[in-house]
C-alpha positions in Angstrom: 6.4 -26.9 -29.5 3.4 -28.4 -28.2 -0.3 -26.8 -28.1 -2.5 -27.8 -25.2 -6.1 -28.4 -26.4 -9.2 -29.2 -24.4 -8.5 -27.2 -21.5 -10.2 -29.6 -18.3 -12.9 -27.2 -16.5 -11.2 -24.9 -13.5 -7.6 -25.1 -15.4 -5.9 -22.3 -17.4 -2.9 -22.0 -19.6 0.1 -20.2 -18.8 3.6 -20.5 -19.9 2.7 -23.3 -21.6 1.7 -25.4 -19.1 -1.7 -26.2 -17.4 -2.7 -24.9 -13.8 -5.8 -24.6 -11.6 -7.8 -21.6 -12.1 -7.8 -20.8 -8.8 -4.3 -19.8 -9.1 -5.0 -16.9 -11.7 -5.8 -13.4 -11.5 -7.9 -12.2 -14.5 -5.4 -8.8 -14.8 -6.2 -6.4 -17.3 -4.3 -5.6 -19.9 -5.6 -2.1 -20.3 -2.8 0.8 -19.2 -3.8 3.5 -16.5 -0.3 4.7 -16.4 1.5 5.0 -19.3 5.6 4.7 -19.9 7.5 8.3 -19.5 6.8 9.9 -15.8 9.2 11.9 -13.6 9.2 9.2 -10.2 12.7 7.3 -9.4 14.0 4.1 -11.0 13.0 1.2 -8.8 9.8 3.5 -7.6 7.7 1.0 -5.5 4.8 3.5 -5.7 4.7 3.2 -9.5 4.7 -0.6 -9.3 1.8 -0.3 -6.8 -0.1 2.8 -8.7 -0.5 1.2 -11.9 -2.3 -2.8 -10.5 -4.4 -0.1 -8.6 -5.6 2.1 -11.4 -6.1 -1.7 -13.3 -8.4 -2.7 -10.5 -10.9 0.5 -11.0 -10.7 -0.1 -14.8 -10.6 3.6 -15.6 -14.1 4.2 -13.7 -11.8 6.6 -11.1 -11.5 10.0 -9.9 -8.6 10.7 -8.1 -7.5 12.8 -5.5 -4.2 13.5 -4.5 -2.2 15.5 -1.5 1.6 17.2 -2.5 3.4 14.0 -2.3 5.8 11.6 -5.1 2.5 11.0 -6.4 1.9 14.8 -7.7 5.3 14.2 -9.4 4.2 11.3 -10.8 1.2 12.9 -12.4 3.2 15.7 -13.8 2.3 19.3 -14.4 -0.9 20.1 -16.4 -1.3 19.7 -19.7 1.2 16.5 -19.6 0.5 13.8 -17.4 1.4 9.7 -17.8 -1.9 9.4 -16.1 -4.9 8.5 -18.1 -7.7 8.8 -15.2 -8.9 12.1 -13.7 -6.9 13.6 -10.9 -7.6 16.2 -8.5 -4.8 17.9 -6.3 -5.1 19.3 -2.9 -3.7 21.1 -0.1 -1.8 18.7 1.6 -4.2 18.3 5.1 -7.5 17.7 2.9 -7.1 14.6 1.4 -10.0 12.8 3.0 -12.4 16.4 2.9 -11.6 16.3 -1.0 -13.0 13.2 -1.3 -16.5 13.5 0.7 -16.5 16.7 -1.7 -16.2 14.8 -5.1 -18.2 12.1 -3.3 -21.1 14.6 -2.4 -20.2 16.5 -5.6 -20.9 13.2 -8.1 -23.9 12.5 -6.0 -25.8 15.7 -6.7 -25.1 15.8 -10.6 -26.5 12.0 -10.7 -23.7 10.6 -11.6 -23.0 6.4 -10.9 -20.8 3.9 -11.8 -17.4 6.2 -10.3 -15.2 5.7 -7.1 -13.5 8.4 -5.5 -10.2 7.0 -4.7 -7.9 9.1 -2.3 -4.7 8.5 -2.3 -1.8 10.1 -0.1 1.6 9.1 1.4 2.6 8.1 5.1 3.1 12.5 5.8 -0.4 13.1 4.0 -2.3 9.6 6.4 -0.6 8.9 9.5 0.3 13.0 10.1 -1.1 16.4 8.5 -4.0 14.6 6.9 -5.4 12.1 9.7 -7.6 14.7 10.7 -9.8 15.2 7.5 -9.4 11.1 7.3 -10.8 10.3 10.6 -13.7 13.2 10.1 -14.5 11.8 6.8 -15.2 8.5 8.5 -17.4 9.2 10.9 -19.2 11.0 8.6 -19.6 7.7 7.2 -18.7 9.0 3.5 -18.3 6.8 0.5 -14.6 6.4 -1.1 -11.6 4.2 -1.1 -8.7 5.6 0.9 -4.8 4.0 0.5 -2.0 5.3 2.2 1.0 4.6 0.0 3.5 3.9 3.3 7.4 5.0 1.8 8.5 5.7 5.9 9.0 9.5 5.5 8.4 12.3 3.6 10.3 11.6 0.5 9.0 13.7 -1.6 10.7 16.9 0.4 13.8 15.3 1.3 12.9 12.3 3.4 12.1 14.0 6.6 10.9 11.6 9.6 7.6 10.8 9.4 5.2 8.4 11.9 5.7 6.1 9.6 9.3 6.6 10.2 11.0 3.3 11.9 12.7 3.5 14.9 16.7 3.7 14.2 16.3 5.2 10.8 18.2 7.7 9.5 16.2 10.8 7.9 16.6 14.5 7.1 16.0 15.3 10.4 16.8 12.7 12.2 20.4 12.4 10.2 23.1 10.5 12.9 20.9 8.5 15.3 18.0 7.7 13.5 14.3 8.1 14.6 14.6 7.3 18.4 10.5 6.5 17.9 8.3 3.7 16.5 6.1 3.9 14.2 2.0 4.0 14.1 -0.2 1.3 13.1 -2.5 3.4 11.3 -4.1 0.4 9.7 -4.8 -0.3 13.7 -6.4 2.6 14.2 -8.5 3.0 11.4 -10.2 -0.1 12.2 -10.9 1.4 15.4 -13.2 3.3 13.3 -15.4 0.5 12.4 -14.7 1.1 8.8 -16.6 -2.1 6.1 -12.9 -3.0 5.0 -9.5 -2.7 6.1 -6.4 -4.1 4.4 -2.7 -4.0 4.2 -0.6 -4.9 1.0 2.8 -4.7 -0.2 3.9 -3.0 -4.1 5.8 -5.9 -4.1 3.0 -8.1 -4.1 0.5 -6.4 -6.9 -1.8 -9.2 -7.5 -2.5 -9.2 -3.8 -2.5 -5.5 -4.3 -4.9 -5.8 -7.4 -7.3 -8.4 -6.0 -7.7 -6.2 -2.7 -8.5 -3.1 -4.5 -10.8 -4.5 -6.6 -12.9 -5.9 -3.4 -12.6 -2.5 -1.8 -14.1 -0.8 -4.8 -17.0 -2.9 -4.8 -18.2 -2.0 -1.3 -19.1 0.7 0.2 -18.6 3.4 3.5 -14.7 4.5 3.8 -12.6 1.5 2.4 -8.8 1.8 3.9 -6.0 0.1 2.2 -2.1 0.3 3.5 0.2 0.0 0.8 4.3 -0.6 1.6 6.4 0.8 -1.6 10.0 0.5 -0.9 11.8 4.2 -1.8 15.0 3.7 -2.9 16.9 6.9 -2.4 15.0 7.1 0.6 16.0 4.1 2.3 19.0 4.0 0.2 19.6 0.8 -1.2 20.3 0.0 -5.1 17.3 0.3 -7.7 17.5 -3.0 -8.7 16.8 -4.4 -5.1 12.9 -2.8 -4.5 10.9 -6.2 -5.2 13.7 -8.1 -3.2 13.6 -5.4 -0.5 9.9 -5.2 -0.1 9.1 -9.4 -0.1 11.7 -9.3 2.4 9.6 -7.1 4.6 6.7 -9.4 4.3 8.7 -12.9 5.0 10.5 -11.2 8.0 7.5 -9.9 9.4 7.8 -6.3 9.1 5.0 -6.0 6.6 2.1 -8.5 7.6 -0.5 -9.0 4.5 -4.3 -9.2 5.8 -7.6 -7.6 5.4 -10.3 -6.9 8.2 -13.7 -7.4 6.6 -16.9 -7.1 9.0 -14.5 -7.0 11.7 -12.9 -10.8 10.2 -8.9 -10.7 10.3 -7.4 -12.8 7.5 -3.9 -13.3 6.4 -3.4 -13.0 2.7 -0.8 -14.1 0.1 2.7 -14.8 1.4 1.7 -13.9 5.0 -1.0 -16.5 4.9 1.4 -19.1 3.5 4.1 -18.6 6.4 1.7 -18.4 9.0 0.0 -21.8 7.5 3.4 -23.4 8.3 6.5 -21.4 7.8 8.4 -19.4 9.8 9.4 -15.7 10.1 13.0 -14.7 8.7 15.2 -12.8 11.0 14.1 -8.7 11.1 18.4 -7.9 10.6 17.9 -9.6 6.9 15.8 -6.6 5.9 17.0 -4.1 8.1 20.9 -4.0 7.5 20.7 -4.3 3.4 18.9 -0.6 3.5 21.5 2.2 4.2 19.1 4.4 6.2 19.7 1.7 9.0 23.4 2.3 8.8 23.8 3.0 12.5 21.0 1.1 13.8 22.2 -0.4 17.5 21.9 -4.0 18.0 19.1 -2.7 21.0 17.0 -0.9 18.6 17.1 -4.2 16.2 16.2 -6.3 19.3 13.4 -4.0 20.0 12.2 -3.6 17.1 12.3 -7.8 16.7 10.2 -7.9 19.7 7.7 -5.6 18.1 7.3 -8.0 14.7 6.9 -11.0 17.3 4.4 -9.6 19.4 2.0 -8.5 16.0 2.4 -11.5 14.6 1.4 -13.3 17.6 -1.9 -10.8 17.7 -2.3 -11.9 14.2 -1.9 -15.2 14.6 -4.6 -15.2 17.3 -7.2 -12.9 15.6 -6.9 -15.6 11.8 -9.7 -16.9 10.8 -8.7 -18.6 8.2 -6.3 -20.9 9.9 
């Protein structure tokens, strides 16, 4: 086996073979979240949770809503979690975190983000109200909604998160006869510094967007997709298939709204440089929660991915 010496400027190694820097992500090695918690096999959220808690290097305080990520934590004194974590009532997630915000501020205390964090049930529904009030307060913290499509935590009730034609535990024969929100939508009607969307199944782009968000300031909002699957009831081994899929049919567009700038990111920006969308059925029909989905609901909800990614299209700058 071969070693490669003199490295040219802007190359690295990896795998043995030399590529542009450009192309690497300086991940740390350090572990956040360590091996042994009580989350599903196949859990997107733990894939997503740990390139997040690399991307704040341990300089966190987090605060959490009930939700799979309170399970994931674990019952004090035993946690997998090596970073400080606050629970709250499950409407408060954004008013916890202008209260550690205001709370860090008046001991003196610098060089720590507040990082909220809270599912689709605790963002989109109970806790859009103390999320939207902590904004136009114009508070300081990074908010992500971890987006599973329903409350899965309790037994996958519907959610507006929930897609249209899914089955839930309340909505258990016909599915959700609603669409979704686009929360990310309407927190940038908030005129929030930085808005992005990213996919568990994508963690550099996860990691590199966190990071950029932790180094601003003002309310930062990140939407994270982490396939759940129990919840949308397809086999462990299929999360990182299931959730690219969403991205490369659509479903899930990667971007980030800075100053008001739309710009596709990562495998979104590569299809919209010259690929093309994959059909919406090839994500839809593998997941068993779309069991008895009618081929009107999939046309409808193909029509939905078109238009946005149109809109997205139109609003790139970086195409």
């Amino acid at each position: 086996m071969y070693q490669i010496r003199n490295i040219p400027s802007g190359y690295v190694i990896f795998k043995g073979a030399l590529i542009p820097k450009i192309n690497a992500v300086s991940l740390t090695e350090k572990e956040y979240m360590l091996p042994g918690n009580r989350l599903c096999p196949g859990c997107g959220l733990s894939l997503a949770y740990r390139h997040i808690l690399k991307a704040f290097e341990g300089q966190v305080i987090v605060t959490v809503p009930a939700s799979c990520l309170t399970v994931l934590h674990g019952m004090y004194p035993v946690t997998s979690v090596t970073v400080p974590c606050v629970n709250t009532p499950f409407a408060t997630t954004g008013a916890s975190a202008s209260g550690l915000v205001a709370g860090l501020k008046a001991l003196g205390k610098k060089g720590l983000t507040v990082l909220a964090i809270a599912g689709d049930g605790g963002t989109y529904d109970i806790g859009i109200q103390s999320l939207s009030g902590a904004t136009e307060r114009k508070s300081d913290f990074v908010y992500i909604c971890y987006d599973n499509e329903g409350y899965m935590n309790t037994g996958n009730q519907r959610s507006g998160s929930t897609p249209l034609g899914a089955i839930s535990g309340t909505t258990p024969i016909l599915g959700k006869q609603q669409n979704q929100k686009d929360m990310a939508a309407i927190m940038e009607a908030h005129g929030i510094p930085y808005i992005a969307t990213a996919n568990a199944c994508y963690p550099l782009d996860l990691y590199e967007k966190v990071k950029k968000a932790r180094a601003m300031q003002g309310v930062r909002f990140l939407h994270v997709l982490t396939p759940c699957p129990p919840g949308w009831r397809f086999p462990f081994s299929d999360t990182v298939k299931i959730g690219q899929l969403a991205v490369q049919t659509g479903w899930d567009v990667l971007y980030e709204v800075e100053g008001g700038k739309f710009r596709f990111t990562s495998a979104s920006e590569s299809i919209a440089r010259g690929g093309a969308l994959r059909p919406l059925r090839e994500y839809l029909l593998p997941q068993g929660r779309f069991k008895n989905i009618t081929e009107n609901q999939i046309d409808e909800l193909q029509a939905a991915v078109n238009a946005r990614w149109k809109r997205c299209l139109d609003r790139a700058a970086n195409l």
